[in-house]
MARVEXLO-160225 format. One line per 4 residues: number of its first residue (from 0); for each residue z, x, y of C-alpha. Coordinates in steps of 0.1 Angstrom, whole numbers, plus 5000, padded with zeros to 4 digits. Example, Ala and Ser with C-alpha at 12.3 -4.5 7.8 and 13.67 -1.06 7.14 Angstrom:
0> 5078 5123 4955  5071 5137 4989
# end
This chain:
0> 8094 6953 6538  8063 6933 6543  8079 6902 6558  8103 6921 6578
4> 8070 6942 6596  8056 6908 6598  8087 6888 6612  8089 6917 6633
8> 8050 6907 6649  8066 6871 6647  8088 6881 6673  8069 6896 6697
12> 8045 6870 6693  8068 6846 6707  8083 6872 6733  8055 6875 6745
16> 8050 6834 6751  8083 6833 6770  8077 6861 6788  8039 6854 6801
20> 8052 6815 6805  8084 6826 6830  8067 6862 6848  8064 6858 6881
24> 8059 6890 6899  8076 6923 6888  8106 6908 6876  8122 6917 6837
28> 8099 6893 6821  8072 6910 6831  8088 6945 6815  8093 6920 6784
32> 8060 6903 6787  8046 6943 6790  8064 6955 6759  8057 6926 6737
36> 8023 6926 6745  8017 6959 6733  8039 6961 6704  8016 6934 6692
40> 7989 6953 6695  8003 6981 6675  8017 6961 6650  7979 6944 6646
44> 7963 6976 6642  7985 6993 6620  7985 6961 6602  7947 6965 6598
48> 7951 7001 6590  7976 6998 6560  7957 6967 6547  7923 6983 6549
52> 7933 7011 6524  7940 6987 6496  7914 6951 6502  7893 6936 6529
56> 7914 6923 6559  7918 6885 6562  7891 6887 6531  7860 6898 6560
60> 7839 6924 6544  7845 6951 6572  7831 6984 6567  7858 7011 6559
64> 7880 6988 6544  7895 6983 6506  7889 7021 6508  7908 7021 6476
68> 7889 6996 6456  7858 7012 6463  7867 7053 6459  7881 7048 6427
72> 7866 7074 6411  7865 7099 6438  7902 7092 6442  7913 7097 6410
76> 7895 7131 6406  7912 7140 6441  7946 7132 6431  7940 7155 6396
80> 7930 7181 6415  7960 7178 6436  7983 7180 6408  7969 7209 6390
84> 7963 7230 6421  7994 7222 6431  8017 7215 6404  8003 7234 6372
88> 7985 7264 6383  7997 7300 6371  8012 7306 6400  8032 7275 6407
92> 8046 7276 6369  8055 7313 6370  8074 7307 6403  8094 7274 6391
96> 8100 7287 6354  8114 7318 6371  8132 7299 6394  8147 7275 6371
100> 8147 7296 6337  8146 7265 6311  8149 7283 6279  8180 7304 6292
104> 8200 7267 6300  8192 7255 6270  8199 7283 6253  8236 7280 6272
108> 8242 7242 6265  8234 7249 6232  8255 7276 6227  8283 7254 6225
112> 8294 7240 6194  8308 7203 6211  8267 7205 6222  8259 7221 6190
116> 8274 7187 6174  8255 7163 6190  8223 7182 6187  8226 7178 6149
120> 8239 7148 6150  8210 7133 6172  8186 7150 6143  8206 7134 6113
124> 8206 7100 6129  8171 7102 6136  8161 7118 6105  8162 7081 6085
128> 8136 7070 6110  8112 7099 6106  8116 7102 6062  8128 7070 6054
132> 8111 7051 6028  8093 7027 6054  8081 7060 6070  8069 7081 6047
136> 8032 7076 6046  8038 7088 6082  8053 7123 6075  8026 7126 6047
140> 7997 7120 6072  8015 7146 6095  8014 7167 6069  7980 7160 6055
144> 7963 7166 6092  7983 7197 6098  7975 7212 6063  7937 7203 6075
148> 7935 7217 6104  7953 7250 6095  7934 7254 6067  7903 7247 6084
152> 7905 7275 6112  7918 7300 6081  7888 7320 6062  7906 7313 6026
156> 7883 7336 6008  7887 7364 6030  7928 7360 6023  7932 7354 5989
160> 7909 7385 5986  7931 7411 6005  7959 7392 5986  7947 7402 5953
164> 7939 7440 5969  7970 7444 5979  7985 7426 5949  7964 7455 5927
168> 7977 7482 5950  8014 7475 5936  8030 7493 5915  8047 7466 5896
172> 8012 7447 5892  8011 7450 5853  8051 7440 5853  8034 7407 5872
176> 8006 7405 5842  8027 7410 5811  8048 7381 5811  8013 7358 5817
180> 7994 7377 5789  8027 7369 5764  8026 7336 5777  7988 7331 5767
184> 7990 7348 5734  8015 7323 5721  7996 7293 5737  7964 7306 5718
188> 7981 7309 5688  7998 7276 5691  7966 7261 5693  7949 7280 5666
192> 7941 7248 5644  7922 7232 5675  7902 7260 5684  7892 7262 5638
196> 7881 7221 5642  7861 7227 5673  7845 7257 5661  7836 7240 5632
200> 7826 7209 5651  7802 7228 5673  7786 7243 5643  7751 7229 5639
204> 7751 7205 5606  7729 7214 5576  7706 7195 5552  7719 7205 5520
208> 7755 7192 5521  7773 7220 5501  7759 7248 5522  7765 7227 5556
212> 7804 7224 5538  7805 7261 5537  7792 7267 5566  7816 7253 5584
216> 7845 7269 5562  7834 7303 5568  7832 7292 5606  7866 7280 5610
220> 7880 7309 5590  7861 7332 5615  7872 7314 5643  7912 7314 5632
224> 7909 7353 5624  7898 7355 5659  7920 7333 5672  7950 7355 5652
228> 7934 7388 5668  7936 7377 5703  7968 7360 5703  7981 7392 5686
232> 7960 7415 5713  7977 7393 5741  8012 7398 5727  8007 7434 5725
236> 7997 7435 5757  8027 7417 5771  8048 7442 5755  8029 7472 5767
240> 8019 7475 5797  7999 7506 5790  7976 7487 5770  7939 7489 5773
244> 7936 7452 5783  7950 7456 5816  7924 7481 5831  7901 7455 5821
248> 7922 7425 5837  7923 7451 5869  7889 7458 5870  7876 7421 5872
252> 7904 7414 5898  7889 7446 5916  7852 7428 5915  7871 7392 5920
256> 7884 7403 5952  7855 7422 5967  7840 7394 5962  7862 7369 5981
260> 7859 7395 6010  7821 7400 6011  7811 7362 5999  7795 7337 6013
264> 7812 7322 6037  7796 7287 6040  7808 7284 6001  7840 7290 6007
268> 7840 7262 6037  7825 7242 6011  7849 7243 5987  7880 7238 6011
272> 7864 7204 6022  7858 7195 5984  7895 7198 5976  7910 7186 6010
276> 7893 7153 6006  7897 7151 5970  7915 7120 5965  7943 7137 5938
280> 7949 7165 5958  7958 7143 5989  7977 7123 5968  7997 7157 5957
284> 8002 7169 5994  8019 7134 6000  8041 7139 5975  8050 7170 5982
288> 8059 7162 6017  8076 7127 6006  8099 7148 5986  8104 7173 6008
292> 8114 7145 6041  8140 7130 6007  8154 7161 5997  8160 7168 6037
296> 8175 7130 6037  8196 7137 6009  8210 7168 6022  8220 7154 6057
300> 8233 7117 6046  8270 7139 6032  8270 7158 6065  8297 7136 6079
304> 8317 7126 6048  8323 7154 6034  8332 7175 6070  8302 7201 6067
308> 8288 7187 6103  8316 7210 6124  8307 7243 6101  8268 7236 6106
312> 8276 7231 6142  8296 7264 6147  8269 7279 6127  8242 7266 6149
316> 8259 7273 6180  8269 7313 6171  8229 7314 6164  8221 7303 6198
320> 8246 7322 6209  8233 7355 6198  8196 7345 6206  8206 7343 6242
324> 8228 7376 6242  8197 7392 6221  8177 7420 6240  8144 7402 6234
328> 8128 7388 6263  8123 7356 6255  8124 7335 6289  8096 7366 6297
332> 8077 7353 6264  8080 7321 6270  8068 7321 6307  8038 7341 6292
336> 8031 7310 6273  8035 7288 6300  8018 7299 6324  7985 7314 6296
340> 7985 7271 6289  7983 7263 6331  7956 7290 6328  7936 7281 6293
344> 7944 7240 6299  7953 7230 6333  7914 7220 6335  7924 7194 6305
348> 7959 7180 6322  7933 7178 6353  7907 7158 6329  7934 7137 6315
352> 7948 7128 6351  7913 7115 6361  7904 7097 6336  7939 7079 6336
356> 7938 7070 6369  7901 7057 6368  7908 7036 6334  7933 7015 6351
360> 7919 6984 6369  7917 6980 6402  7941 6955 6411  7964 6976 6386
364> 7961 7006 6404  7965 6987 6437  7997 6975 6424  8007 7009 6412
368> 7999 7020 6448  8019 6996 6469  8047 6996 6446  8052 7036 6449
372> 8040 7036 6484  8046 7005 6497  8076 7003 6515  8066 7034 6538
376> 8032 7014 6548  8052 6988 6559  8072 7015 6582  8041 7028 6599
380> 8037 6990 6611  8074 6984 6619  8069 7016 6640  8036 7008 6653
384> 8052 6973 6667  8082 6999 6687  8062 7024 6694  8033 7004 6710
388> 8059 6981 6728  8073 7017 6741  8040 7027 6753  8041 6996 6770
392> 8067 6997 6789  8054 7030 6800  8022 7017 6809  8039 6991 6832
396> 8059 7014 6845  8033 7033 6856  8013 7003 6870  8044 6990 6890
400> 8052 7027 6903  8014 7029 6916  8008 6994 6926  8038 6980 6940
404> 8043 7005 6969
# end
């Protein structure tokens, strides 16, 4: 488009040669020598306008000129401006989501089960990429950084305390307990022989040998009578759940809870930082979520041998099905969402559009310019070389319609 607008000055260039060499009088070179003459003229100074916008013209430092190199920044804040006020404000996104419903067509195309099938197909072939074995120290730092950041907004002590409240205000609490308490009573007295030794270990030793001998023989003896009394306490307890033990359990759960609601804050923030960026537990989360993405791997990899894909597609497809004939508003909740992000954000998309545009380098964002733009700036001069040329001819005839007579 460039070279044809400048061919096209080219031509009247030498038009206008032929013409000024053979006028004589008011003869059709001089209509040619008139139009030439000023389509040259309009094709220079549309020339200068288009090339001012982007760099200096012929490289002279004019004022008003590489408009674009200079307003950088101003025009990249313009231009975000532009496109939130005119593209993402609340208004603009409830008229085109209600225009164009999006969740209602693809709610439709999915409804089918031929689109149903190639929905879960794309996921199953994708699937490899995202869980693989080269990829899963990606899923686990997903995983990792969402677990942070929902744990981080959540006031854990506050929750596990109204857990255990409501968790007391169940009747089938001690049903819940029993099974634990039976549990520990055997584990006690499994380990009855390790609690007698460290009993008798933590016993301080004695000068005189014999008595420090049966010290520690009376100690462990006392220690594995204990030891038989509360694993026989806990049994009991597991069996009966009317057993004195449990109002006990209850009440510390009671104080443990009011605790967790009316605690210190700060320690509670404390204590989620300590075990998010403990080292084991990180390692846990990972392999949690590296089993999980194998499992999901696993399940998927048999979806096309063994013919399950069609049922998982129908099944898909009667579910989005039903969602769309549901009475719940959902294109309504949806468009809430929309347009309360436009709202809440649309200042960020309008942050993110400006800085863009003013990290780009000049002669990039020149490029990016003339490349979107381009072919219309060449226009204005291809029309500035016809229309001047036009006015021309007007202009002569005007001057031959005064002058001649």
């Amino acid at each position: 488009m460039r070279r044809l607008a400048t061919s096209l000055l080219v031509v009247m260039i030498v038009l206008f040669i032929f013409a000024r060499s053979f006028e004589n009088g008011m003869n059709i070179w001089s209509w040619l020598r008139a139009f030439s003459e000023a389509a040259m003229v309009g094709a220079l100074a549309d020339w200068f306008a288009v090339t001012a916008l982007f760099r200096h013209p012929l490289g002279l430092p004019i004022p008003h000129t590489a408009v674009v190199k200079k307003e950088k920044i101003r025009i990249a804040q313009a231009l975000a401006r532009f496109v939130r006020g005119s593209f993402l404000s609340p208004d603009e996104v409830a008229r085109q989501w209600t225009k164009w419903k999006p969740l209602d067509r693809l709610l439709k195309w999915g409804s089918t089960q031929a689109h149903a099938r190639k929905l879960i197909g794309w996921l199953v072939d994708r699937l490899p990429q995202l869980i693989g074995k080269d990829e899963t120290s990606v899923l686990s730092k997903f995983g990792i950084q969402a677990l942070e950041k929902g744990v981080e907004s959540l006031p854990m002590g506050k929750l596990i305390g109204i857990g255990l409240q409501g968790f007391l205000q169940s009747s089938s609490r001690r049903a819940v307990i029993a099974p634990v308490l039976t549990r520990l009573g055997q584990s006690v007295q499994d380990n009855r022989d390790w609690v007698m030794d460290e009993a008798a270990r933590s016993t301080k030793p004695k000068k005189n040998k014999l008595f420090d001998k049966l010290t520690r023989v009376a100690t462990a003896a006392m220690s594995g009578k204990a030891v038989e009394k509360l694993s026989a306490e806990l049994v009991e307890a597991g069996k009966d759940e009317t057993h004195r033990l449990y109002d006990k359990i209850e009440q510390s759960l009671l104080e443990a809870s009011k605790d967790l609601t009316e605690g210190d804050s700060e320690r509670w923030a404390d204590l989620k930082k300590k075990v998010l960026n403990d080292e084991e537990t990180r390692l846990m989360i990972s392999e949690v979520f590296q089993r999980a993405g194998q499992a999901i791997l696993e399940g998927t990899r048999g979806l096309e041998e063994n013919g399950t894909l069609d049922e998982w597609a129908a099944l898909l497809a009667n579910a989005i099905a039903k969602l769309r004939d549901s009475e719940d508003d959902l294109e309504g909740r949806c468009l809430k969402i929309a347009t309360r992000l436009a709202e809440n954000h649309g200042s960020d998309f309008e942050k993110l559009i400006s800085q863009t545009v003013a990290s780009w380098e000049v002669d990039e964002l020149i490029d990016r310019l003339e490349n979107q733009v381009g072919p219309d700036l060449q226009f204005i001069r291809i029309n500035g070389t016809i229309i001047g040329g036009l006015v021309g001819l007007l202009l002569h005839a005007v001057e031959h319609l005064i002058w001649s007579s």
